[in-house]
C-alpha positions as CSV (number, residue, x, y, z in Angstrom):
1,X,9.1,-0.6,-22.2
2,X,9.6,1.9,-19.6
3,X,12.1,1.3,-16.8
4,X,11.0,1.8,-13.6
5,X,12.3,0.7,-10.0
6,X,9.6,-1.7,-8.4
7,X,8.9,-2.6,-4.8
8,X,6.8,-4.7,-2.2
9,X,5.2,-2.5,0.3
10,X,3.7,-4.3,3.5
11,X,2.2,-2.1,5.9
12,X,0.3,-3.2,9.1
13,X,-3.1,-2.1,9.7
14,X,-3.8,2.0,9.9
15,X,-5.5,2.7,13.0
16,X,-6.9,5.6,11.3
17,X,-7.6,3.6,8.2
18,X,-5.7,3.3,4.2
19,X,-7.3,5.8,2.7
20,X,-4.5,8.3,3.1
21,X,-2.0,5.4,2.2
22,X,-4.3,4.8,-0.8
23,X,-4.6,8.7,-1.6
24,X,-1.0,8.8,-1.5
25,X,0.0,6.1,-3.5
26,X,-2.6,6.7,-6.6
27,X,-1.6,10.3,-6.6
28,X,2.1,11.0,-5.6
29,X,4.6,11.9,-8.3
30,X,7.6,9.3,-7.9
31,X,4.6,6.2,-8.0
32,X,3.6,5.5,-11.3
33,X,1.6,2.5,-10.9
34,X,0.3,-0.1,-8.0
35,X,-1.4,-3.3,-7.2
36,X,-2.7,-5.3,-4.5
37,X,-4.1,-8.5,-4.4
38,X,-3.3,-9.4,-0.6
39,X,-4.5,-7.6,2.1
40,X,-1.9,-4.7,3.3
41,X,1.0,-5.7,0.8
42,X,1.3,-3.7,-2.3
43,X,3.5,-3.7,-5.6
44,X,4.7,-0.3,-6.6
45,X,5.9,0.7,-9.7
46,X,8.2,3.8,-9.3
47,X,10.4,6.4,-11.3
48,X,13.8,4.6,-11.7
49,X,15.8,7.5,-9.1
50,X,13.5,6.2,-6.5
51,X,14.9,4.9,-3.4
52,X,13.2,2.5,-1.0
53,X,13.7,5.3,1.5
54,X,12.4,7.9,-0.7
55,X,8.9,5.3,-0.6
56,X,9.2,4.9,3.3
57,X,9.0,8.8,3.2
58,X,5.7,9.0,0.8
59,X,4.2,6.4,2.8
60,X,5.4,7.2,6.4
61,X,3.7,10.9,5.9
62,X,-0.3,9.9,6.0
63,X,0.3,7.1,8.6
64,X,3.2,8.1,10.8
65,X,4.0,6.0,13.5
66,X,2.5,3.0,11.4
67,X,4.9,-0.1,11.2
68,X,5.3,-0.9,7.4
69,X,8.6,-2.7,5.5
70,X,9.5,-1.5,2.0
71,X,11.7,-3.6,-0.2
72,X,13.1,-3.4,-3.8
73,X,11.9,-6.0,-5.9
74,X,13.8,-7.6,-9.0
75,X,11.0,-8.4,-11.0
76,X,13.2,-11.7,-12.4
77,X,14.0,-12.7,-9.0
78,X,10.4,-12.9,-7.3
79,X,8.3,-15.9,-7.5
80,X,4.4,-15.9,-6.3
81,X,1.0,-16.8,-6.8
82,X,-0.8,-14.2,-8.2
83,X,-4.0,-13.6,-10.7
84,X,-3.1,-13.8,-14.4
85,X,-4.4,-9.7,-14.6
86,X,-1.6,-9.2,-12.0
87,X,1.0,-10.7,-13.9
88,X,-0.2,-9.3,-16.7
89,X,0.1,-6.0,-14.7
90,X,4.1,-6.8,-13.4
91,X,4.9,-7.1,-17.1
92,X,3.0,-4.2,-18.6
93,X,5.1,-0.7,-19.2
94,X,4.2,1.2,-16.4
95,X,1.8,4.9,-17.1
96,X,3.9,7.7,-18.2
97,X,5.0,10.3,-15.2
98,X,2.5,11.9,-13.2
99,X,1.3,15.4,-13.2
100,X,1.3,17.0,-9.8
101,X,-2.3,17.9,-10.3
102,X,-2.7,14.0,-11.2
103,X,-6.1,12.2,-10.4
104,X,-6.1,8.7,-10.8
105,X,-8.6,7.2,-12.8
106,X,-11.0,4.1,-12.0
107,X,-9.1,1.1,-13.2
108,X,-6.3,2.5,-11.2
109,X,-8.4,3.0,-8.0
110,X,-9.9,-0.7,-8.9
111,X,-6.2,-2.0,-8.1
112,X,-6.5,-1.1,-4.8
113,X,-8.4,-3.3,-2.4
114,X,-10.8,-1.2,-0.2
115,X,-10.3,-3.7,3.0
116,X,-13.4,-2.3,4.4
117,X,-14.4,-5.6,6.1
118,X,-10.6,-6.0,7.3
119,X,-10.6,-2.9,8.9
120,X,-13.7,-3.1,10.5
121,X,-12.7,-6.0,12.1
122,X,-9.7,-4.4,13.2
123,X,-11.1,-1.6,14.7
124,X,-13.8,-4.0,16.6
125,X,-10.6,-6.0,17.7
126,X,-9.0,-2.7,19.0
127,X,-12.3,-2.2,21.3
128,X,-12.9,-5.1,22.4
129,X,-9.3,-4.8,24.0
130,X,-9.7,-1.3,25.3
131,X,-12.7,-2.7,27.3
132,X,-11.4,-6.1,28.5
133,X,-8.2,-3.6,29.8
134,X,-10.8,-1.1,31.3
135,X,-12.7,-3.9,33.1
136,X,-9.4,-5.5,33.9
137,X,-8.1,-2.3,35.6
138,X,-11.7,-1.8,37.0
139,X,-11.4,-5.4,39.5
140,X,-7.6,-5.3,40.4
């Protein structure tokens, strides 16, 4: 099996959206792998120099200013419910290194939740309280 350094990635809502966070982390040469089955929190699968910092970098460049926690995982210390396929996924030997022209391929992409209904509401949320401030500011 091929060692790698893993870690939990929770990252609060884009305002302009995951798809650069999801770009970045199906594409960038230190990831090798990563899964999400909750909303916003991923499981990386890294090359084993990789720092937590070195993540916070990747992930800090498509979304800067975006609050997110990174955190090494042990993979014999963690407990959890998750889907058997995840599991599954935790204890598989992680894809060999990426190429720096890498694509990633469907099943990889499939990992990834697309979150389009979470981030629609998120972004009727933010409107809704850009208008109650306007109309707020608009009495005083």
């Amino acid at each position: 099996m091929t060692t790698v350094a893993v870690f939990s990635l929770t990252i609060a809502p884009p305002p302009e959206g995951i798809n650069r966070l999801h770009r970045a982390l199906l594409t960038h040469g230190r990831i090798r792998d990563v899964l999400s089955e909750i909303p916003y929190s991923y499981i990386v699968k890294c090359e084993t120099d990789t720092t937590a910092g070195q993540l916070a970098d990747i992930v800090s460049a498509p979304l800067p200013g975006t609050k997110f926690f990174v955190a090494q995982l042990h993979p014999e210390r963690i407990a959890g419910f998750l889907s058997d396929a995840a599991r599954e996924w935790m204890e598989a030997p992680a894809p060999p290194p990426r190429s720096p022209d890498h694509e990633p391929d469907a099943e990889a992409i499939l990992r990834l939740p697309m979150l389009a209904g979470l981030e629609y509401a998120a972004t009727i949320r933010r409107h809704s309280e850009r208008l109650l401030h306007h109309q707020t500011e608009g009495h005083a």
